[in-house]
C-alpha positions as CSV (number, residue, x, y, z in Angstrom):
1,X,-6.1,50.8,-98.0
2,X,-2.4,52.1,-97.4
3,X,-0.1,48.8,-96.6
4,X,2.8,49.4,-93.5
5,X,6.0,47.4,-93.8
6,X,6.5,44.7,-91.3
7,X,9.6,42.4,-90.4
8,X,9.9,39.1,-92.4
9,X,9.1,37.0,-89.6
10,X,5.9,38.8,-88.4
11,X,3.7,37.1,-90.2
12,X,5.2,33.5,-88.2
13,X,4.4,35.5,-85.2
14,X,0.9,36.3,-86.1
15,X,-0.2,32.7,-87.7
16,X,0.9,31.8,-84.0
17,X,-1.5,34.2,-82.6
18,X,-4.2,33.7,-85.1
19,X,-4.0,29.7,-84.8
20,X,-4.3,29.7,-81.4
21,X,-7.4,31.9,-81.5
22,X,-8.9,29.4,-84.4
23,X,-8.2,26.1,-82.0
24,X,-9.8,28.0,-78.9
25,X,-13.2,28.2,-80.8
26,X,-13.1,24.6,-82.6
27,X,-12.1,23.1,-78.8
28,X,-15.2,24.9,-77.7
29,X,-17.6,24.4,-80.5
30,X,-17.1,20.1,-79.2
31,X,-16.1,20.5,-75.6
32,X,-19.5,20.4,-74.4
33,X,-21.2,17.1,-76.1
34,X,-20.1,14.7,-73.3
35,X,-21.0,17.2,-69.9
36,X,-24.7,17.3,-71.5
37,X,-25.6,14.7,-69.0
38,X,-23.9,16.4,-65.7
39,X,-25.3,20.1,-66.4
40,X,-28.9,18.1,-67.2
41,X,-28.5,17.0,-63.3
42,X,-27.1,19.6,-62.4
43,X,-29.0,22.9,-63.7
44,X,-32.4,20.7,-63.6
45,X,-32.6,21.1,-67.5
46,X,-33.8,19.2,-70.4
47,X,-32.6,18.0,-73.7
48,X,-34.3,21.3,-75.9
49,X,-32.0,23.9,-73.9
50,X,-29.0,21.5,-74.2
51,X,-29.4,21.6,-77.9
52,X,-29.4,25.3,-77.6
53,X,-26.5,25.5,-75.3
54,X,-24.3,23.9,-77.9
55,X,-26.0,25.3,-80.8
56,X,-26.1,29.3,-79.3
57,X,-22.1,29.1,-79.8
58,X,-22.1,28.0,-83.4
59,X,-25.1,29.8,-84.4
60,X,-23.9,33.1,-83.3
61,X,-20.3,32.4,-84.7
62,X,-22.2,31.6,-88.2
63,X,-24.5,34.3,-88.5
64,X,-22.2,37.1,-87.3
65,X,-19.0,36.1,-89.9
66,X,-20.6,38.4,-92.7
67,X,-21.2,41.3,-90.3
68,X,-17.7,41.0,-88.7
69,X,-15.9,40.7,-91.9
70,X,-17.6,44.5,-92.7
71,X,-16.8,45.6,-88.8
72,X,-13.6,44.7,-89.4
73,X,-12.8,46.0,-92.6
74,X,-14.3,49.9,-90.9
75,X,-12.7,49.6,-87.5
76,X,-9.3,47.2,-88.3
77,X,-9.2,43.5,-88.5
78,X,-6.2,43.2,-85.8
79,X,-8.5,45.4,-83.3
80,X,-11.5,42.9,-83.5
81,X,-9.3,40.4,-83.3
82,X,-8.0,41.2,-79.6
83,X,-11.3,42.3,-78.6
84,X,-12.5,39.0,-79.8
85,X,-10.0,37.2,-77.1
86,X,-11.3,39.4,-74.5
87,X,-15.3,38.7,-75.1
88,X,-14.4,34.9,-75.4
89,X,-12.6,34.7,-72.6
90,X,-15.7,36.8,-70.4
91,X,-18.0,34.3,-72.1
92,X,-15.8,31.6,-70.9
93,X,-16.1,32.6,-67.5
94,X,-19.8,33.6,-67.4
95,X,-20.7,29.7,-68.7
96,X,-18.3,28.5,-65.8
97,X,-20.5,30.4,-63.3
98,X,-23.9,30.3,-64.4
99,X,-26.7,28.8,-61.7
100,X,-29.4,27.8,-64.6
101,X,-29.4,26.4,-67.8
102,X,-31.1,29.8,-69.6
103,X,-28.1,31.9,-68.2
104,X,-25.6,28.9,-69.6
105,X,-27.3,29.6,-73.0
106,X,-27.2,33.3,-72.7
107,X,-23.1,33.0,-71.9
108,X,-22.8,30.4,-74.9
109,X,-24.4,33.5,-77.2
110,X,-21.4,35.7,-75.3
111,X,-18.7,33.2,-76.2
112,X,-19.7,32.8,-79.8
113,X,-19.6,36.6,-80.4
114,X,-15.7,36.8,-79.3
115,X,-15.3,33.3,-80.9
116,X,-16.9,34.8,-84.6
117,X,-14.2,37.5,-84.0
118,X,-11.7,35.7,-83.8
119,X,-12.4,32.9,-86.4
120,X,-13.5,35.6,-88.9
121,X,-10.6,37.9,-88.7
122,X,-7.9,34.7,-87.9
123,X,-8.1,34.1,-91.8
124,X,-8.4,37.4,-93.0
125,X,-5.3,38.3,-90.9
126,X,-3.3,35.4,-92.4
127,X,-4.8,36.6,-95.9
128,X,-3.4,39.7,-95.5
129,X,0.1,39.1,-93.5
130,X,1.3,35.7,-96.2
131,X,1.9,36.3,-99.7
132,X,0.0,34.8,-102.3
133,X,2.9,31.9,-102.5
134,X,2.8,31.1,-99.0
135,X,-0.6,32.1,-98.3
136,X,-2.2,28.6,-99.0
137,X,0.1,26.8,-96.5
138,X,-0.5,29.3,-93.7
139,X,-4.4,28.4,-94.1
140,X,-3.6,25.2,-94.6
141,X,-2.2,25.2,-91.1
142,X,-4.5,27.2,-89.4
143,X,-7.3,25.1,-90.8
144,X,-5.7,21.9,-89.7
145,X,-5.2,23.2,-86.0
146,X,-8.9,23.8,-86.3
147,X,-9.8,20.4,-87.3
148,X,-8.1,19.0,-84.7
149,X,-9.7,21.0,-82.2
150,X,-12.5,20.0,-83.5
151,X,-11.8,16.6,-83.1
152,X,-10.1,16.6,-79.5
153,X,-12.7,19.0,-77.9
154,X,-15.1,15.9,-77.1
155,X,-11.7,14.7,-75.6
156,X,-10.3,17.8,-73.6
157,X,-14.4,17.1,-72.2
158,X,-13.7,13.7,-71.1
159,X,-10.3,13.9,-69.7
160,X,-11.7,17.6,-67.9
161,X,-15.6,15.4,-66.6
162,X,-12.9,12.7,-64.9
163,X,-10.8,15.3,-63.2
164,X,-13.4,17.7,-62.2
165,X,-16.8,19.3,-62.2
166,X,-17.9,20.2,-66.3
167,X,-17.9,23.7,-65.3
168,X,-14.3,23.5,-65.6
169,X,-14.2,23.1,-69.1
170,X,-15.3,26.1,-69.9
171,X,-13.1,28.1,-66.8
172,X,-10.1,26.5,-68.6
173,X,-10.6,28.8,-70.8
174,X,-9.9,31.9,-68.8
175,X,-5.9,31.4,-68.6
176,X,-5.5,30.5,-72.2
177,X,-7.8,33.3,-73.1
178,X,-5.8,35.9,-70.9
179,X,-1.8,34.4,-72.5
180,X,-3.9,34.8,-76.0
181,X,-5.3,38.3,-75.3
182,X,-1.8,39.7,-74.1
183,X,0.0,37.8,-77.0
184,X,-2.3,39.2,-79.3
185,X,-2.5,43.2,-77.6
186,X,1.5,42.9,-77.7
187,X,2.8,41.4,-81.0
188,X,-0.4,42.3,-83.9
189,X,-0.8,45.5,-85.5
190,X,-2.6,46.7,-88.0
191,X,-1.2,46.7,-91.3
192,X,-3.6,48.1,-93.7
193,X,-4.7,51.8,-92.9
194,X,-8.1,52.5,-92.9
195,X,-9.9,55.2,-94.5
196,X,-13.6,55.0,-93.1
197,X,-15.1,54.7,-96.0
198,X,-16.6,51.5,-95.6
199,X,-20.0,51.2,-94.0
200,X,-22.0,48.7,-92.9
201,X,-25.0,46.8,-94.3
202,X,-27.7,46.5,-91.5
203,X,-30.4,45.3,-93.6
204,X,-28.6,42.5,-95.2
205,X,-26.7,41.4,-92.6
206,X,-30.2,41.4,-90.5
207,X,-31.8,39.2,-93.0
208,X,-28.7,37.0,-92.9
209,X,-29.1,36.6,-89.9
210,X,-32.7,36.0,-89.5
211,X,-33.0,33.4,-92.2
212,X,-30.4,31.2,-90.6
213,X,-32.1,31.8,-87.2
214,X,-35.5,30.2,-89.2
215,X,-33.7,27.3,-90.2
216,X,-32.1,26.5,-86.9
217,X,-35.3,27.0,-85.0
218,X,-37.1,24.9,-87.9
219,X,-34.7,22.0,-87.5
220,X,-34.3,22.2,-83.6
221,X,-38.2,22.4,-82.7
222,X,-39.1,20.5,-85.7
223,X,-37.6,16.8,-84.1
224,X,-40.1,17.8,-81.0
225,X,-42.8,19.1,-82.8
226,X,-42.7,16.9,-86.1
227,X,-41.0,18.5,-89.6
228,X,-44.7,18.6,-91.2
229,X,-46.0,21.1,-88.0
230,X,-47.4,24.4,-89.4
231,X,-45.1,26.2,-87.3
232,X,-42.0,24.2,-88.8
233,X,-43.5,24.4,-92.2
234,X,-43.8,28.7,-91.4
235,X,-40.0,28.7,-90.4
236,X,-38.8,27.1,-93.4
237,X,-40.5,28.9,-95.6
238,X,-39.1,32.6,-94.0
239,X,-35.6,31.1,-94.2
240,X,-36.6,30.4,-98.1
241,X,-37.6,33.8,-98.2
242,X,-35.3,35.3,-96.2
243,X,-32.3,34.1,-98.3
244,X,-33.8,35.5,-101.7
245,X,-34.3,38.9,-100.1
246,X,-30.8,38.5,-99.0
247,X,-29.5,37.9,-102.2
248,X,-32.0,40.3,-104.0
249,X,-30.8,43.0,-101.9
250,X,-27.1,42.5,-101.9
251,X,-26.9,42.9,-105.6
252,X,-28.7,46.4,-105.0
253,X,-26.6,47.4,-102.2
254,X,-24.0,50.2,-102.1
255,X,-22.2,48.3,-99.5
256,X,-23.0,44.9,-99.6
257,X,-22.1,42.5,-96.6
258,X,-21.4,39.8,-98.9
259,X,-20.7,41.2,-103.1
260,X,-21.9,38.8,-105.1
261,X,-20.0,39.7,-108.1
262,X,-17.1,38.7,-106.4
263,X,-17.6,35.2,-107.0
264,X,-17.0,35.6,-110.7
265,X,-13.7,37.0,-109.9
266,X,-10.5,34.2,-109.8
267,X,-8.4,36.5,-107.0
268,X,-11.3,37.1,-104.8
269,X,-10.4,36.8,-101.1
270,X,-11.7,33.6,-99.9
271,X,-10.9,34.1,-96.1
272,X,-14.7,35.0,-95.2
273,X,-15.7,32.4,-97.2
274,X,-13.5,30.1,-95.8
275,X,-14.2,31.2,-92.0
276,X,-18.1,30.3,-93.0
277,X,-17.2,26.8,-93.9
278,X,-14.7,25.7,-91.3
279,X,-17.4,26.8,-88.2
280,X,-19.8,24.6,-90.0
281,X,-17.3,21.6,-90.5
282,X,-17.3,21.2,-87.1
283,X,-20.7,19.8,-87.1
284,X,-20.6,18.2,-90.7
């Protein structure tokens, strides 16, 4: 990858950009927990798709980071980036509008795609914009934003369920998510040209992907249907499986989604990595 100069105080600019995108999806990853009672009433639902409704986001925002990180090495990280504002922001308004509680889940799977574009690519952009010196500070401050979303989404809920309706706490959203699209269409570029080379790994990131899909279903049905269920017992054991298959096959792989071998090296880019841990700190 050829690297394009840019001015000194670009890469202020873009932690901006990229910080905002990064508190957008920990606000929303929370921001739901207290209007589970008022969409219950509301969209006549129960307490299983209300699980779902909050896990969809995070579950798609997890399982898609290894994927993304490929996609965005091919196609540009800064591209998938913006398009990850604009799919976030459509999921935001499709869970604002919804008239039943499977459709509310359905949009939640919409906003987590944008919201896995722009966590995933948030940290590689700062990777790649900060020198190693300052590189560790930049994350630092992108990942503290991000832990305070965390933290304040159940109050942005509150303060937002006192106001108004809860479907405003996802509509919210749709301003925020139009200055961020702009800001980000107008002021980040590229800076690493792309040769094409790269290609993407279906087969691991699809067992990835289904493994983690196992152990969510596992643990979600498994508090209705009792952890020692056949069923629950079958879905723990394809994660089990699922996983060593994944790691068998990444080892083999021409274009792995996630190189193994990387781990035994001390420079290796840790912003994937990193992107994987802070969507599942929220929940920690």
């Amino acid at each position: 990858m050829e690297q394009v100069k840019v001015p000194s105080n670009y890469k202020w600019i873009a932690l901006g950009i990229t910080t905002l995108g990064a508190l957008m999806f920990a606000i929303d990853a929370t921001v739901v927990v207290l209007a589970v009672p008022a969409i219950m009433a509301e969209l006549h639902s129960n307490l299983i798709i209300m699980v779902w409704v909050i896990m969809a986001y995070i579950f798609m925002s997890t399982v898609l980071l290894l994927a993304l990180g490929r996609v965005a090495d091919i196609y540009g990280r800064v591209r998938l980036y913006n398009l990850g504002f604009v799919v976030f922001t459509l999921g935001s308004a499709f869970c604002g509008l919804v008239q039943t509680d499977l459709q509310l889940v359905a949009a939640r799977i919409v906003q987590g795609i944008g919201g896995a574009m722009l966590l995933v690519n948030s940290l590689a952009i700062i990777t790649e914009v900060f020198p190693p010196r300052q590189r560790g500070t930049a994350m630092g401050i992108n990942s503290l934003v991000f832990g305070a979303g965390g933290v304040i989404g159940p109050v942005v809920g509150g303060l937002i369920l006192a106001i108004t309706t809860w479907r405003w706490i996802f509509l919210i959203n749709i301003p925020i998510g139009i200055i961020g699209t702009t800001l980000s269409y107008r002021y980040l570029r590229e800076l690493s040209v792309r040769h094409g080379r790269e290609t993407l790994d279906v087969v691991g990131t699809a067992t990835f992907s289904f493994g983690l899909l196992c152990l969510l279903l596992a643990f979600t049905q498994g508090i209705e249907l009792g952890f020692e269920a056949p069923i629950i017992l079958a879905l723990f054991g394809l994660f089990v499986v699922s996983m060593a298959f994944f790691l068998f096959w990444e080892r083999r792989s021409e274009s792995p989604a996630l190189d193994l071998g990387l781990f035994r090296n001390r420079l290796y880019d840790f912003s994937v990595v990193a992107a994987s841990l802070q969507s599942l700190a929220i929940f920690a």
